[in-house]
VEXDREN-2710 file (C-alpha; in Angstrom, 1 decimal):
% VEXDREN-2710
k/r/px/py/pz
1/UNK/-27.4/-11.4/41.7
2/UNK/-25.7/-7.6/42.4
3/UNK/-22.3/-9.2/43.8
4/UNK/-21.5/-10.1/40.2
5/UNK/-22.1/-7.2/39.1
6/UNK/-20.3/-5.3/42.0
7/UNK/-17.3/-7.4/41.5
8/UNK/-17.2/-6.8/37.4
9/UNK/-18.0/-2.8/37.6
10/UNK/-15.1/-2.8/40.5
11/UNK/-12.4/-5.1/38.3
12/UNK/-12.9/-2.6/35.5
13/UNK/-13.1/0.6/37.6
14/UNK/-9.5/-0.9/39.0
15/UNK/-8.0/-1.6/35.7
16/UNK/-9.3/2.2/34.5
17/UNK/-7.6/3.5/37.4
18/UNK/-4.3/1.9/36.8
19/UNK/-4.5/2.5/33.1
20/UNK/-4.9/6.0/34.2
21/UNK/-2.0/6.4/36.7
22/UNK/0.6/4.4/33.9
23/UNK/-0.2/7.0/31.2
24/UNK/-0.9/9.8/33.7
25/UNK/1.9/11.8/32.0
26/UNK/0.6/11.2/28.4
27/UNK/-3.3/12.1/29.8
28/UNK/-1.8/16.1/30.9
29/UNK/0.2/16.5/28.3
30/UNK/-3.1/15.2/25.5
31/UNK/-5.0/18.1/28.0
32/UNK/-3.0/20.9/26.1
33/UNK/-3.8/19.6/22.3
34/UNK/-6.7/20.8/20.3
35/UNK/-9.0/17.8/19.4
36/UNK/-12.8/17.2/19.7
37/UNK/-14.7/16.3/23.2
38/UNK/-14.4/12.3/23.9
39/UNK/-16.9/9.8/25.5
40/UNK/-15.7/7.9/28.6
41/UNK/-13.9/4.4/27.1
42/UNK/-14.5/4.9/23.9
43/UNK/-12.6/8.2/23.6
44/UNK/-14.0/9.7/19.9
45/UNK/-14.1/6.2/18.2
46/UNK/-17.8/6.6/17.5
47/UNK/-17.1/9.8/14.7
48/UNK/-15.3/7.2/12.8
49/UNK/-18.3/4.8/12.2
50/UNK/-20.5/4.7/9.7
51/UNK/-20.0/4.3/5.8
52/UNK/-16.5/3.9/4.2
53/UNK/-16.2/7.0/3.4
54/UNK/-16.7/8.9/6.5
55/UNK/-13.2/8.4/7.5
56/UNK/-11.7/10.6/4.9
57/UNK/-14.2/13.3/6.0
58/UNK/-13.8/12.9/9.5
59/UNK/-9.9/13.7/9.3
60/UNK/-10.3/16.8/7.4
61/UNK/-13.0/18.1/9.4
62/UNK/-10.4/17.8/12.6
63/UNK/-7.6/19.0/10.3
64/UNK/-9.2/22.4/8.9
65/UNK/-11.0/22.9/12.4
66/UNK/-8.0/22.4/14.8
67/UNK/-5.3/23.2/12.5
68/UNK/-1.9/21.1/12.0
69/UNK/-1.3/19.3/15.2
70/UNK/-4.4/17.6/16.5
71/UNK/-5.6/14.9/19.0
72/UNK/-8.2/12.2/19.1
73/UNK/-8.7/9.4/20.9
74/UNK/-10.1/5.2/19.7
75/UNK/-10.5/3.5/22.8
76/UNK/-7.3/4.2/25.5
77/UNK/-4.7/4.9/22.4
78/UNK/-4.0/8.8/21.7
79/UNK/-3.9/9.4/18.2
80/UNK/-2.1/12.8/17.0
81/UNK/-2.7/14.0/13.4
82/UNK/0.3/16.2/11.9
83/UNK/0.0/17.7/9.0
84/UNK/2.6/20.3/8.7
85/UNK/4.6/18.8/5.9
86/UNK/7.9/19.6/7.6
87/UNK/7.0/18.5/10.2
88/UNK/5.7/15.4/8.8
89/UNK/9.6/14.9/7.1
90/UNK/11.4/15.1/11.0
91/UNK/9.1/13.0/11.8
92/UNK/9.1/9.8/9.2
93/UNK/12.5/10.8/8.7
94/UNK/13.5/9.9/12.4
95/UNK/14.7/6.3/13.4
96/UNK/13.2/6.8/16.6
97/UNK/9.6/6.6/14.9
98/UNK/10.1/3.1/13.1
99/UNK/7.6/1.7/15.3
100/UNK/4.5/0.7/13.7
101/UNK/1.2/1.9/15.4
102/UNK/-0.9/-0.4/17.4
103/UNK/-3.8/-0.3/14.7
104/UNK/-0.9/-2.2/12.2
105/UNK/-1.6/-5.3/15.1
106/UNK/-4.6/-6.1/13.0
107/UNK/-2.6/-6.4/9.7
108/UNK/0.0/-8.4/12.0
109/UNK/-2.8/-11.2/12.6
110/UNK/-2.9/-12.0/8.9
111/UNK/0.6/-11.1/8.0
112/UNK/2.8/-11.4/10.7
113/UNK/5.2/-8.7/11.9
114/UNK/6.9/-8.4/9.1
115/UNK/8.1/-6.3/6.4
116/UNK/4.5/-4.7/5.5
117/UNK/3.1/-5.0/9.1
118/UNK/5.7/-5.5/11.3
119/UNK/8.7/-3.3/12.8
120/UNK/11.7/-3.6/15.0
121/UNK/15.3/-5.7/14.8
122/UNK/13.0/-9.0/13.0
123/UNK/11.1/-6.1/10.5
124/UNK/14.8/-4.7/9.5
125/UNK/16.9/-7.7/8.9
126/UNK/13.9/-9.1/6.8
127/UNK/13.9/-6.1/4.7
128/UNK/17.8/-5.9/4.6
129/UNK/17.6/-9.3/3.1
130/UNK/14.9/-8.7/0.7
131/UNK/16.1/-5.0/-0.6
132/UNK/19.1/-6.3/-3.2
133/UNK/15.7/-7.4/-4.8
134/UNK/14.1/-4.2/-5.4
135/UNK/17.5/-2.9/-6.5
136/UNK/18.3/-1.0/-10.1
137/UNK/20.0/-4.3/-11.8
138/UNK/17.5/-6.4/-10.7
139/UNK/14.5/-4.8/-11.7
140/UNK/16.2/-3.9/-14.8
141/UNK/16.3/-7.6/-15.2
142/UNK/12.1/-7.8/-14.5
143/UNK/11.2/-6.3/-18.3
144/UNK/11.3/-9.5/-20.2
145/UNK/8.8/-11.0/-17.3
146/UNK/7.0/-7.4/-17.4
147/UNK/6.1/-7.3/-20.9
148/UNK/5.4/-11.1/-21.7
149/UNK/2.5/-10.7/-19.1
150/UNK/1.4/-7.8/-20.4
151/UNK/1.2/-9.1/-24.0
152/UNK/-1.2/-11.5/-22.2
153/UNK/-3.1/-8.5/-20.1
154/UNK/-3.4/-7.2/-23.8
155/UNK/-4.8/-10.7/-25.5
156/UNK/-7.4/-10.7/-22.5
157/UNK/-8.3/-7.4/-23.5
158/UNK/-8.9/-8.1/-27.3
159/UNK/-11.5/-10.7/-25.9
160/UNK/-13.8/-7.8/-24.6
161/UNK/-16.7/-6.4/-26.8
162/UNK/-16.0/-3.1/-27.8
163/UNK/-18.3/-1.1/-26.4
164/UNK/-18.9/-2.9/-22.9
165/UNK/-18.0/-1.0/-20.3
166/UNK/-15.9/-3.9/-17.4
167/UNK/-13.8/-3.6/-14.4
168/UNK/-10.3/-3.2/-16.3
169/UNK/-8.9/-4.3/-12.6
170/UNK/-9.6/-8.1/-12.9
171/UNK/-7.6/-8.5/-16.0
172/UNK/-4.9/-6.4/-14.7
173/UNK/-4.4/-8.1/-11.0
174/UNK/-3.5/-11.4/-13.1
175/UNK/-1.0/-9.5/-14.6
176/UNK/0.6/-8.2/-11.7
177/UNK/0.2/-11.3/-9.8
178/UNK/1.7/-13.4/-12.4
179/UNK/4.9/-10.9/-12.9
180/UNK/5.1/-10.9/-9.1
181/UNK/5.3/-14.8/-8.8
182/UNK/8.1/-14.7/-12.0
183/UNK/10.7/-12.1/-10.4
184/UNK/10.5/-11.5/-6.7
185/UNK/9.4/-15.3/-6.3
186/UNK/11.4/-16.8/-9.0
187/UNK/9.2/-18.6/-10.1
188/UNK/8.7/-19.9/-13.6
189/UNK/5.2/-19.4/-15.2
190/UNK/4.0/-23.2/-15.0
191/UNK/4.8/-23.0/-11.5
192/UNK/3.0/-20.1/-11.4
193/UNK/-0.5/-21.4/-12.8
194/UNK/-0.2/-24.7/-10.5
195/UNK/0.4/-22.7/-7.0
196/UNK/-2.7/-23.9/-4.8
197/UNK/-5.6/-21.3/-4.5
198/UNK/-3.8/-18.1/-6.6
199/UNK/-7.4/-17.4/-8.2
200/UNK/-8.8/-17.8/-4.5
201/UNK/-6.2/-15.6/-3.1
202/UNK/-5.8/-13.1/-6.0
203/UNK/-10.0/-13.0/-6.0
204/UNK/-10.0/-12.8/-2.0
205/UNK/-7.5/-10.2/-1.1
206/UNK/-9.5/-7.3/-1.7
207/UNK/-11.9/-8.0/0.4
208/UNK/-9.6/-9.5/3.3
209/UNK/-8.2/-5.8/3.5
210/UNK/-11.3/-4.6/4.1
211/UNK/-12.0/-6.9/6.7
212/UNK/-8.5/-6.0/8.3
213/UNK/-9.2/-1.8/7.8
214/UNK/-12.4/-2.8/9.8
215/UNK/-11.0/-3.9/12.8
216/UNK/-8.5/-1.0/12.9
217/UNK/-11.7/2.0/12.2
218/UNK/-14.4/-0.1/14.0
219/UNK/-13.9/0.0/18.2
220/UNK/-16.4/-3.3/18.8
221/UNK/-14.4/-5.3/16.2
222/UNK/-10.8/-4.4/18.3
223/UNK/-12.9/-6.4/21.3
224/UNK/-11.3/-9.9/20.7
225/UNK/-14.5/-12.2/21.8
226/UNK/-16.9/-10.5/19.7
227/UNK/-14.6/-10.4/16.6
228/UNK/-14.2/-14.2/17.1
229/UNK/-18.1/-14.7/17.2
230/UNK/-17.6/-12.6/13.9
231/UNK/-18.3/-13.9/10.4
232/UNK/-15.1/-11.8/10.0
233/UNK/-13.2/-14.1/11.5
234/UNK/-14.3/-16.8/10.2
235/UNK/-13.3/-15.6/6.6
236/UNK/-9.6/-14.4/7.7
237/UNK/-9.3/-17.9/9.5
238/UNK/-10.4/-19.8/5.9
239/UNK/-7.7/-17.2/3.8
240/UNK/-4.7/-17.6/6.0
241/UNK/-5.3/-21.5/5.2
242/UNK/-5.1/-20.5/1.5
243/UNK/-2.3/-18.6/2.5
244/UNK/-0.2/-21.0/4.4
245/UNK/-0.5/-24.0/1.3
246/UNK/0.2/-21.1/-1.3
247/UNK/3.5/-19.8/0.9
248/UNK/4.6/-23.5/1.7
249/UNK/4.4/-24.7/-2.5
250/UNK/6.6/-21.2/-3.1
251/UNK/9.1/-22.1/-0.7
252/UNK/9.0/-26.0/-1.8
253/UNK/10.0/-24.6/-5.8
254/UNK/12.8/-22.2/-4.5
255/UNK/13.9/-25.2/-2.1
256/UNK/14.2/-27.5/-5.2
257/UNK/16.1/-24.6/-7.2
258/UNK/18.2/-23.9/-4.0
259/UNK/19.7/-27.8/-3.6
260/UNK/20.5/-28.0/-7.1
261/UNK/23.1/-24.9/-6.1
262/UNK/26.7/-26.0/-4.3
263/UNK/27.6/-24.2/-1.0
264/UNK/30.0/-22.3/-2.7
265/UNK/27.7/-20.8/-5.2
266/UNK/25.4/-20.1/-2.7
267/UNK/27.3/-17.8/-0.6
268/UNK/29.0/-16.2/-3.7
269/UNK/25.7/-15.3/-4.8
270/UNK/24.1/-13.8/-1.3
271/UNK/27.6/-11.6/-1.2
272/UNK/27.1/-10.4/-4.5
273/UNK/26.8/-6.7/-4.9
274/UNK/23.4/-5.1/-5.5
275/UNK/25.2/-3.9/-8.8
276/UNK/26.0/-7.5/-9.7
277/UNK/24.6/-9.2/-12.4
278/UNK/24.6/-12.7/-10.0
279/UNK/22.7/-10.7/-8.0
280/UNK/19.8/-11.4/-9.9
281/UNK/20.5/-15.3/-9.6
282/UNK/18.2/-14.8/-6.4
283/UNK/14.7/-14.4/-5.8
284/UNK/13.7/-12.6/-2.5
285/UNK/12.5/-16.6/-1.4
286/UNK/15.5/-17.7/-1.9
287/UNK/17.5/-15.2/0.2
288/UNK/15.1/-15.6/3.2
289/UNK/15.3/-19.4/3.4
290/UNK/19.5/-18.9/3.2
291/UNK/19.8/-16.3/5.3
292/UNK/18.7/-18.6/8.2
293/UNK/17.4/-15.7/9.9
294/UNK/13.7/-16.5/9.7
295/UNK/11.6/-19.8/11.1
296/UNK/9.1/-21.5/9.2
297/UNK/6.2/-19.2/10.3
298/UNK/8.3/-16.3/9.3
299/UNK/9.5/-17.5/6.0
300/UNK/5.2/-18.2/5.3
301/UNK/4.1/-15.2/6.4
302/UNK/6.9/-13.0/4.7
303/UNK/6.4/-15.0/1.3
304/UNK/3.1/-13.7/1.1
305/UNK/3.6/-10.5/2.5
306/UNK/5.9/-10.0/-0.7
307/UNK/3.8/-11.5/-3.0
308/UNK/0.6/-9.2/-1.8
309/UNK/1.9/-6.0/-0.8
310/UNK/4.0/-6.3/-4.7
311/UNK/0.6/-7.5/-6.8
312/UNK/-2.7/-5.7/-5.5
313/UNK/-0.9/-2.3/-5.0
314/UNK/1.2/-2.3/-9.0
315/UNK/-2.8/-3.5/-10.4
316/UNK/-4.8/-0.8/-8.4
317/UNK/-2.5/2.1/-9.7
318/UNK/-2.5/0.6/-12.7
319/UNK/-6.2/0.9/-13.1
320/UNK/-6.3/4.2/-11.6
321/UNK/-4.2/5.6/-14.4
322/UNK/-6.7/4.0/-16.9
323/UNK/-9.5/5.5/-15.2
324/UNK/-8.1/8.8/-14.9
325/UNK/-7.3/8.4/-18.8
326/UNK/-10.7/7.4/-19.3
327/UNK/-12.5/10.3/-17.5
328/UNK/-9.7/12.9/-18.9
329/UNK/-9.7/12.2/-22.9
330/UNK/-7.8/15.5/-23.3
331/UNK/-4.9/14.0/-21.4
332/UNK/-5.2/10.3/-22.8
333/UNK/-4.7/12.0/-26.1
334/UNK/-1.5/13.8/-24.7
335/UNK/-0.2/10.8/-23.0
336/UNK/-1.1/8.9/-26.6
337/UNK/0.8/11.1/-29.0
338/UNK/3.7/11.0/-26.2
339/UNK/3.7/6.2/-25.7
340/UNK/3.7/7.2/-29.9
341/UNK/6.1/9.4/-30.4
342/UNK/8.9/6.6/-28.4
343/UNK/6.5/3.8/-29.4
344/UNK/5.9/4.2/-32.7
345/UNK/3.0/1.6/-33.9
346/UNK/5.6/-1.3/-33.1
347/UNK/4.3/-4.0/-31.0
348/UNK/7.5/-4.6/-29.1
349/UNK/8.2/-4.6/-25.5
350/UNK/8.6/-1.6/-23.6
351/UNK/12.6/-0.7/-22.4
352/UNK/13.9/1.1/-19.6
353/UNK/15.0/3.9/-22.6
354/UNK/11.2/4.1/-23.6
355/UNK/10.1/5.3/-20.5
356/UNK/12.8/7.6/-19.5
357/UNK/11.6/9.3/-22.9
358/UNK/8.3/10.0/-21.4
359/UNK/7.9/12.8/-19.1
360/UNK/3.9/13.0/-19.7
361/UNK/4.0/9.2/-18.1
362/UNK/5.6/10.5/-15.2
363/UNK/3.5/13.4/-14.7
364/UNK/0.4/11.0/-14.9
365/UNK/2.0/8.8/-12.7
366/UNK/2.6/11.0/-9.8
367/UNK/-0.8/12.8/-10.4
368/UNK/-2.7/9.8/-9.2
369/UNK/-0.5/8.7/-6.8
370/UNK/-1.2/12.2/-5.3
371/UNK/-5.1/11.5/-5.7
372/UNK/-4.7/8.1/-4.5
373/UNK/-1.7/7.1/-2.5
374/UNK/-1.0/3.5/-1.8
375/UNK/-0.4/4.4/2.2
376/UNK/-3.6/7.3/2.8
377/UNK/-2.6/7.4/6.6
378/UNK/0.6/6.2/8.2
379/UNK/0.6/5.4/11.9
380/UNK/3.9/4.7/14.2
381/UNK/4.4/5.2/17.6
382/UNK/5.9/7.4/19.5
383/UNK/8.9/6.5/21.8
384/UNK/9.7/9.6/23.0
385/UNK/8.6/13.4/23.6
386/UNK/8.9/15.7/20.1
387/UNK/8.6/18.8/20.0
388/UNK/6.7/20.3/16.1
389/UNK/6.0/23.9/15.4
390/UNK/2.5/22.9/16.4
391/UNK/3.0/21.5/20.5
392/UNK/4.9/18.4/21.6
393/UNK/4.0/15.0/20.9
394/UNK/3.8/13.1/24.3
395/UNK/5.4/9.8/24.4
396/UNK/3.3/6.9/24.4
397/UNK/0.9/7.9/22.1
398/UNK/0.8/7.5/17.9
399/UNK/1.3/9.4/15.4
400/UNK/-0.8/9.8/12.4
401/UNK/0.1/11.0/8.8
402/UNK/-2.5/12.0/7.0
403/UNK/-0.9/11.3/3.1
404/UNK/-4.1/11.5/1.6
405/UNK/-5.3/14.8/2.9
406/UNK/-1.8/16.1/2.7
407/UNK/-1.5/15.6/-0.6
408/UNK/-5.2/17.4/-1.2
409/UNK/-4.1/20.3/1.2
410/UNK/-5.7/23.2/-0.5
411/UNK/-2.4/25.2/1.0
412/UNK/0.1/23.6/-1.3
413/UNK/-2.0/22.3/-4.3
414/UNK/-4.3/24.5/-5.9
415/UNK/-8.0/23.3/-7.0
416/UNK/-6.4/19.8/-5.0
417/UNK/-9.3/17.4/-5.6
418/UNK/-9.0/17.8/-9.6
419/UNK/-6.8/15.7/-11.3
420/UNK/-4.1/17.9/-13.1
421/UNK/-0.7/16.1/-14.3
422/UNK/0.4/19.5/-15.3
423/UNK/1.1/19.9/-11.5
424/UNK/4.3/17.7/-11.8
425/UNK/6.1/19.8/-14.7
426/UNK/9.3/21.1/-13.7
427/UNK/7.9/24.8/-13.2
428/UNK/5.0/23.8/-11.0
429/UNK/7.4/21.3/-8.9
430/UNK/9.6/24.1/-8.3
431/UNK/6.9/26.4/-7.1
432/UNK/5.5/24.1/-4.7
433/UNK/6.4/22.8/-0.7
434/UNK/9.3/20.0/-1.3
435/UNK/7.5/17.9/1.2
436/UNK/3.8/17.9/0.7
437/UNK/4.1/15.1/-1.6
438/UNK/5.6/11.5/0.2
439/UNK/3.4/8.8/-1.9
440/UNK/5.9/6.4/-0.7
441/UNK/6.3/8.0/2.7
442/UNK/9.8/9.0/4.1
443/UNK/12.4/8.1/6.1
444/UNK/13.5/4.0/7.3
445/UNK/10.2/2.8/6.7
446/UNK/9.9/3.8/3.3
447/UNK/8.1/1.6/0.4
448/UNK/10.5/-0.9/-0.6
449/UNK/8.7/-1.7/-3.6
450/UNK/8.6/1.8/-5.0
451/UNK/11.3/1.3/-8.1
452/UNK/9.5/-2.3/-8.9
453/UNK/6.1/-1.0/-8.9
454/UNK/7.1/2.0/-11.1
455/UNK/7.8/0.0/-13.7
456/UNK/5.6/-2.7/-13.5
457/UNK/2.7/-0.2/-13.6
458/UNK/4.4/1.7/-16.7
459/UNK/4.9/-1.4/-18.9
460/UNK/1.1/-1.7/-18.5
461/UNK/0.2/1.6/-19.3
462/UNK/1.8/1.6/-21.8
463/UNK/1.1/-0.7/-23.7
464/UNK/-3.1/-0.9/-23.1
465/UNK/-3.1/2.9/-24.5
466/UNK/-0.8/2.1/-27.1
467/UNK/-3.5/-0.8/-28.6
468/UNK/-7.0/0.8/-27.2
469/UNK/-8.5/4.1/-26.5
470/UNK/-10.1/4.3/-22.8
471/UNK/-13.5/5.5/-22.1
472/UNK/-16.4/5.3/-19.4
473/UNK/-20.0/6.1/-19.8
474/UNK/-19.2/7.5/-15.9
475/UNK/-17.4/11.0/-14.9
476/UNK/-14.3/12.0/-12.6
477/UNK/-17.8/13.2/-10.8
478/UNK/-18.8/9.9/-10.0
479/UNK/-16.2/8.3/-8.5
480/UNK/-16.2/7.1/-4.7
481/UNK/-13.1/7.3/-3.1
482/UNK/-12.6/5.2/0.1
483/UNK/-9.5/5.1/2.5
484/UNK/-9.3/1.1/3.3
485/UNK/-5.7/1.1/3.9
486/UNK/-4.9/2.2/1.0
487/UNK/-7.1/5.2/-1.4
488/UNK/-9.7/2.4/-3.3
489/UNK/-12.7/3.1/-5.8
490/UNK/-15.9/2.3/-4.3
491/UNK/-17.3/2.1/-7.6
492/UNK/-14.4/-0.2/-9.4
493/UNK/-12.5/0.4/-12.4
494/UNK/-15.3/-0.1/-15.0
495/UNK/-14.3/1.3/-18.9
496/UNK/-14.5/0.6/-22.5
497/UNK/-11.6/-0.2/-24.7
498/UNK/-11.9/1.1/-27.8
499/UNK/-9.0/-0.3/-30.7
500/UNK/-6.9/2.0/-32.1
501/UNK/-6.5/2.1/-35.7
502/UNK/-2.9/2.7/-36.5
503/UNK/-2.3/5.7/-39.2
END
């Protein structure tokens, strides 16, 4: 009974040993970084178990004790934590760091290595095709899409007791769905409602994130037998079935639109300038499937990877604003006077010229996108030794930017946890560090869908504070913040919505 248990303790010791002798390089160098003792195998992936929130916590209590270059390790992969915001710029900002991290592999599973989870030549010729999408003329085409949904958000709205306090998110992730599915799709809105499983997928996705953050925090679940005897697995198996029949009818529609186009129309319209009003002719589907660049497991995964990164981040900032509105009445009544000042008591879509004449908006905006950014930590890996004002990063190992505690970095913001649009006037922005705010991070790997979320969030905005007055029987005290990929609200998005009455 030993010798199987000789032979199993030597095959490990043996692949240890090698692992060691690869990465012997990358183990001295780790030696000279400041970081917190480790366990043998597991490195210091125990710290980050525990409740949701513990993660947040855990990498500010290595960032105020060993300063702006740090080390710990999950398993055999060497994390480094810099949070030295110019720093943080070289880095994002270099091409040589437009590998994802090995943590993204989880995400990868779901959504293949793509445009959200993915990097390399297959990550940037996918987003090369896709970008014309995100451009100014095409988004500026969006609004009629924008606002007829949100008239609908607004209906959905009117249905709700005044006085009962609800999740304003549900409402709101329909709306972003739906205006997702009607621009970057190009779909039309009866092909819309009949896609197979939306309400499954729309209702799901929260909770598949979690799942997916779980495996990347949780050592055990990064073990691929016992994640497979997971019930975890068993519900990402069941969604990525939703997801291949809802990516296969989207691609079917833009098929149909596509062979009702002659060649030559085709090609003039996948030359045409971002600038170009053609340019809009073509939904994001429809450039991938001509392009010819991506196979059919591709073209599935990237067609949901466009519609989900696009829908559940617009609705959660969305309802963030709200929130923040809700627990700060002094600056819903600021941000009011401003929507009615441009607004007027017109119910009429929202333009491109109504919200350039709202600096408040903008303020708002970027205030919770400090408070809650869309990518809290950003992991890629390093290709090659750099040297930071801190130490030198070792090749081999990956790099962690900590957006979420950057941007609450009592150095650069002052009370940082409070929520303070004043912050982002032109005085303050003047006065403070040029790169200790990067909600959409830096560099190549960028957010794509910065320009398209902007104003998808805005139009909704908007308009709900235009029609009701937000308020919660809850306080800014109250709320539980999480970081599951992105910053989330433990507790939801639950307000009232009181109607204005127009004077």
């Amino acid at each position: 009974m030993l010798w199987p248990l000789v032979l199993v303790g030597g095959l490990l010791a043996s692949i240890w040993l090698q692992w060691r002798y690869k990465h012997r390089r990358m183990l001295k160098m780790a030696q000279d970084l400041p970081g917190p003792p480790t366990l043998p195998g597991l490195g210091n992936a125990l710290q980050f178990m525990g409740q949701p929130e513990k993660l947040i916590v855990v990498i500010k209590e290595l960032m105020v004790k060993y300063g702006d270059l740090c080390r710990f390790w999950l398993g055999p992969d060497l994390n480094i934590v810099v949070s030295n915001p110019d720093d943080v710029k070289i880095l994002l900002q270099n091409p040589k760091n437009s590998i994802k991290g090995p943590q993204y592999k989880y995400m990868a599973d779901l959504l293949g290595g793509g445009i959200l989870s993915g990097s390399g030549p297959a990550w940037r010729k996918h987003r090369k095709i896709a970008n014309p999408n995100y451009g100014k003329r095409a988004i500026e085409s969006y609004a009629e899409v924008f606002n007829k949904e949100v008239a609908l958000l607004l209906e959905a709205y009117r249905s709700v007791p005044a006085g009962k306090q609800f999740d304003l998110y549900y409402h709101i992730v329909q709306t972003t769905s739906y205006s997702v599915c009607q621009t970057l799709m190009g779909l039309s809105k009866e092909q819309t409602m009949n896609l197979p499983h939306i309400q499954d997928i729309i209702d799901g996705t929260p909770r598949v994130y979690d799942i997916v953050f779980d495996r990347m925090t949780k050592w055990y679940l990064q073990i691929d037998p016992v994640f497979w005897m997971s019930n975890y697995c068993k519900e990402l198996n069941s969604f990525s079935s939703l997801i291949t029949d809802f990516s296969k009818q989207i691609i079917i529609h833009r098929l149909n639109y596509l062979n009702t186009l002659g060649e030559h129309c085709k090609t003039d319209l996948m030359n045409s300038s971002e600038d170009s009003l053609k340019n809009t002719q073509l939904s994001v589907i429809d450039r991938f499937i001509l392009s010819g660049e991506l196979d059919k497991e591709e073209m599935v995964n990237e067609t949901f990877t466009i519609f989900t990164s696009s829908q559940e981040a617009s609705a959660k900032i969305s309802s963030f604003i709200l929130l923040m509105m809700a627990y700060h009445p002094h600056c819903q009544d600021k941000l009011f006077k401003e929507i009615k000042s441009v607004m007027g008591d017109a119910d009429r879509p929202v333009t491109d010229d109504d919200l350039k004449q709202m600096p408040y908006l903008e303020m708002v905006f970027k205030e919770v996108l400090r408070l809650f950014p869309i990518g809290a930590i950003l992991q890629r890996t390093v290709c090659e030794d750099f040297v930071t004002s801190s130490g030198t990063i070792p090749a081999g190992c990956s790099l962690v930017i900590p957006i979420y505690h950057l941007h609450r970095d009592p150095r650069f913001w002052k009370n940082p946890d409070a929520f303070d649009p004043e912050r982002f006037n032109p005085e303050n922005t003047k006065l403070r560090h040029p790169n200790c705010y990067i909600p959409f991070s830096l560099g190549p790997m960028d957010c794509l869908g910065r320009y398209f979320g902007t104003k998808l969030v805005k139009t909704i905005c908007v308009r709900v504070l235009q029609e009701f007055e937000v308020a919660s029987r809850d306080s800014y005290q109250d709320l539980r913040v999480i970081i599951a990929i992105s910053a989330a609200s433990v507790n939801g998005f639950h307000a009232m919505l009181k109607p204005r009455v127009a004077k």
